[in-house]
C-alpha positions in Angstrom: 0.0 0.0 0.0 1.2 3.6 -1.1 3.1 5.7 1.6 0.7 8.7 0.4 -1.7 9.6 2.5 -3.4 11.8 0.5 -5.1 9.8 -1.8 -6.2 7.4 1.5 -9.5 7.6 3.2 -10.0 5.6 6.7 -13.3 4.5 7.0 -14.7 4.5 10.5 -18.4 2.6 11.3 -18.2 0.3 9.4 -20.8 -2.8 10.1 -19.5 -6.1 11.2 -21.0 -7.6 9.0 -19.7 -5.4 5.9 -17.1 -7.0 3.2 -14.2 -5.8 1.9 -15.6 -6.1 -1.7 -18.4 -4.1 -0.9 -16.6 -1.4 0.9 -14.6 -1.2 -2.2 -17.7 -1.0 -5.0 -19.4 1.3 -2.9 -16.2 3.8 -2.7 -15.7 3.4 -6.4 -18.6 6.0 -6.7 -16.0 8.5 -6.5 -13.2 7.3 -8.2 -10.9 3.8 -8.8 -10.0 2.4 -5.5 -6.5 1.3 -5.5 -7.2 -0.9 -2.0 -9.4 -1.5 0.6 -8.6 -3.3 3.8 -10.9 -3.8 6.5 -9.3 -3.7 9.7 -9.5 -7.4 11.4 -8.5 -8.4 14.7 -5.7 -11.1 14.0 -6.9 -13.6 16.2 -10.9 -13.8 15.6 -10.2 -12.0 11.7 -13.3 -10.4 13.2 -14.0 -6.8 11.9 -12.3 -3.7 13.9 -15.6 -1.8 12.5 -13.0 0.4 10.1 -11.1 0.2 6.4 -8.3 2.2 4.8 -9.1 3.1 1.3 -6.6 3.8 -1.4 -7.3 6.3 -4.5 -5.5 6.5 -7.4 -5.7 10.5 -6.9 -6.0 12.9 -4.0 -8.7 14.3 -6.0 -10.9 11.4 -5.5 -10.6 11.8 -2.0 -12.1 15.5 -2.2 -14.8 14.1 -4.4 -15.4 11.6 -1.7 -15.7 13.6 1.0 -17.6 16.4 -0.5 -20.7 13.8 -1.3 -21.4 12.9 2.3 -23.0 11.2 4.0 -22.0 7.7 2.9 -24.4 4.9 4.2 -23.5 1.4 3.9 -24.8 -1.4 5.1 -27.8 0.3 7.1 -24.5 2.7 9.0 -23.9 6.6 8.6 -19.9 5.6 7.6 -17.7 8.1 9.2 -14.4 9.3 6.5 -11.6 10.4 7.5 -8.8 11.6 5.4 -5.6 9.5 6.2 -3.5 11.7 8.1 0.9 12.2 8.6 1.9 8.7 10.3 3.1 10.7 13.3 0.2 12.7 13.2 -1.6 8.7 13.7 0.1 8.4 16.7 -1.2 11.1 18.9 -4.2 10.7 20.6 -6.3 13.6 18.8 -6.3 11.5 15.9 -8.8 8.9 17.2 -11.3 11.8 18.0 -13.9 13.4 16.0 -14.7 17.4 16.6 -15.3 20.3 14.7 -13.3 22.8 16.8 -9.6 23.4 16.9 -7.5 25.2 19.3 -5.2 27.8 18.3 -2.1 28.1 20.2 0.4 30.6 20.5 -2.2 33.5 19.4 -1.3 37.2 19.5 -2.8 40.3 20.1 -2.6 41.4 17.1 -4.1 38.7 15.5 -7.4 40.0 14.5 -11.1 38.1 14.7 -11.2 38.8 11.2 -7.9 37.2 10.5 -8.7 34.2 11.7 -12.2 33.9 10.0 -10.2 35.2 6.9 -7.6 32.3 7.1 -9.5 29.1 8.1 -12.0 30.0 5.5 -9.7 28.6 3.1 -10.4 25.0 4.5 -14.1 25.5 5.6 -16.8 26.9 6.5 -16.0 28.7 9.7 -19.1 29.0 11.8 -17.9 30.9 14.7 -14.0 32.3 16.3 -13.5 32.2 20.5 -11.3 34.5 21.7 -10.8 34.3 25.5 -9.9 36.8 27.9 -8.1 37.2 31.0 -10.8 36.0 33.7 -8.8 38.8 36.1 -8.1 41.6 33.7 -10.3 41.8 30.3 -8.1 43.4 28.4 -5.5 40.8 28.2 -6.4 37.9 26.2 -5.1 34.1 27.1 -3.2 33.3 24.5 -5.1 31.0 22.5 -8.5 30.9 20.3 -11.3 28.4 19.1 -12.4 28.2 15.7 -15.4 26.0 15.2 -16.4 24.7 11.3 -19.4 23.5 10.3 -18.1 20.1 9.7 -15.1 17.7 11.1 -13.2 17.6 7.9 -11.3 20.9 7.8 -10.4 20.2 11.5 -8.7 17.1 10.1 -7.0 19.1 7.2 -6.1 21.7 9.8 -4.4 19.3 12.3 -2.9 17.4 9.8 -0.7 20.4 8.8 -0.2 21.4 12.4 1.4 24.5 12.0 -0.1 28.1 10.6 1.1 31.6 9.8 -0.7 34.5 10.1 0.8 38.4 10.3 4.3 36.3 10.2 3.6 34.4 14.0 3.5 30.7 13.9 0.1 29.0 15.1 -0.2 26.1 16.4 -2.8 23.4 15.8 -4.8 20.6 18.1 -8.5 19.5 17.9 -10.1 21.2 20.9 -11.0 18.2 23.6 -12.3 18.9 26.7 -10.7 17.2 29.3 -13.4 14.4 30.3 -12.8 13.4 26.7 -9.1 13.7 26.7 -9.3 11.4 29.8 -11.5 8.4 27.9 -9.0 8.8 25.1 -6.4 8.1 27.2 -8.0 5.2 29.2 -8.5 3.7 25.4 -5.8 4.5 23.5 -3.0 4.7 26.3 -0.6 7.7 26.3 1.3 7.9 23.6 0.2 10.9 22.4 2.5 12.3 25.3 5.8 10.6 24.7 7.3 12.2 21.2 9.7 14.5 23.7 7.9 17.6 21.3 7.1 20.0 24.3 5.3 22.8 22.6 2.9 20.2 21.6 2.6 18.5 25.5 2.7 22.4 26.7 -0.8 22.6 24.1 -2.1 19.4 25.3 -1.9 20.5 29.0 -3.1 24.4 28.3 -6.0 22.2 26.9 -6.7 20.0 29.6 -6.6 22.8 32.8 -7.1 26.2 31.1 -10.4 24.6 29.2 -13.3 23.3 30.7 -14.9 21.6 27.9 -15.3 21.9 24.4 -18.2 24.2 23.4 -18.6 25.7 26.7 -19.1 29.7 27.8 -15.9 31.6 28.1 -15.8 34.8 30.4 -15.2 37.8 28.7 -15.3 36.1 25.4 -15.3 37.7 21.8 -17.2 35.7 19.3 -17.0 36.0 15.8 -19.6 34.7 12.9 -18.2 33.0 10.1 -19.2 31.8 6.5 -22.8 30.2 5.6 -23.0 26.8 6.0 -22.8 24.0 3.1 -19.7 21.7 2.4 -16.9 23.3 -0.4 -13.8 21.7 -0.9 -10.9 22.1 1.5 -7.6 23.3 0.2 -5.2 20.9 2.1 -2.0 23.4 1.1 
């Protein structure tokens, strides 16, 4: 199977009882499917309830996600795009959202500027800007942006890093720390042991400055973003 991620699609959802063959002619739809593997547990060869798709072209895997929602089997199928393999590793990837957090924000990083810049990957629905609990004119040093939908989260975190007015942003899906903790219990901790601190400094700035994603912030500014409807995402 192809190293590049970009024309892979992991499907999540999948029924039990679904076959590789007919994973594969119903993602065809879109394009011609390289691969499909449906993830089986070695010992029982039972289903792991998710495949990996392989395109021919990246292309096909826009097409494919812009004609959601894909039913198979009598299940809502839950795409992904395939993301960086050490982007696999951290514990945000097993988690569906469709906020991110913005670390390392500055001042002079305008509400605008941020609707402005994620528009480019999706329709941006609404921009958090949290203040100083103590002292409202100081903000905390991050921001949410929330998107109609979970794929340009998954473009967005895949690429990791952002520039905007030359500072350097980065990127995690915004979990609150209930789920943080289940993803842990489930998926273990690796997510904390690349020796990358800026990301475990994120990770932690998520877990006790944030009390849940989607929640009131005091003092907040809130910005409305573009309509909703799916567009393609630019993944550059």
């Amino acid at each position: 199977m192809s190293s590049d991620n970009s024309v892979k699609l992991i499907v999540r959802n999948l029924s039990f009882d679904s076959k590789d063959e007919d994973v594969q002619k119903y993602y065809e739809q879109w394009g011609t499917v390289d691969s499909c593997e449906i993830k089986r547990h070695k010992d029982t060869k039972k289903s792991k309830g998710f495949a990996v798709i392989q395109y021919l072209k990246a292309a096909m895997v826009d097409e494919a996600m812009s004609s959601r929602p894909h039913e198979l089997d009598g299940r809502t199928l839950e795409p992904h795009r395939a993301g960086p393999l050490d982007y696999s590793k951290r514990l945000e990837s097993h988690h569906t959202c469709n906020e991110i957090f913005v670390g390392d924000y500055k001042e002079d990083i305008e509400e605008s500027d941020l609707n402005e810049y994620f528009s480019k990957f999706g329709n941006v629905e609404e921009v958090t800007i949290p203040k100083d609990k103590n002292d409202e004119t100081k903000i905390r040093g991050f921001a949410i942006v929330k998107f109609d939908d979970y794929d340009p989260v998954d473009v967005c975190c895949h690429k990791r890093k952002h520039h905007i007015k030359d500072h350097e942003l980065h990127i995690t899906k915004y979990i609150d720390r209930k789920t943080m903790n289940q993803l842990k219990q489930r998926f273990g901790r690796n997510d904390y042991n690349n020796g990358n601190s800026q990301r475990e400094l994120l990770e932690q700035v998520m877990q006790t400055l944030l009390g849940g994603g989607g929640q009131n912030f005091r003092g907040k500014q809130r910005g409305r973003g573009g309509g909703r409807g799916r567009k393609p995402y630019n993944r550059n």
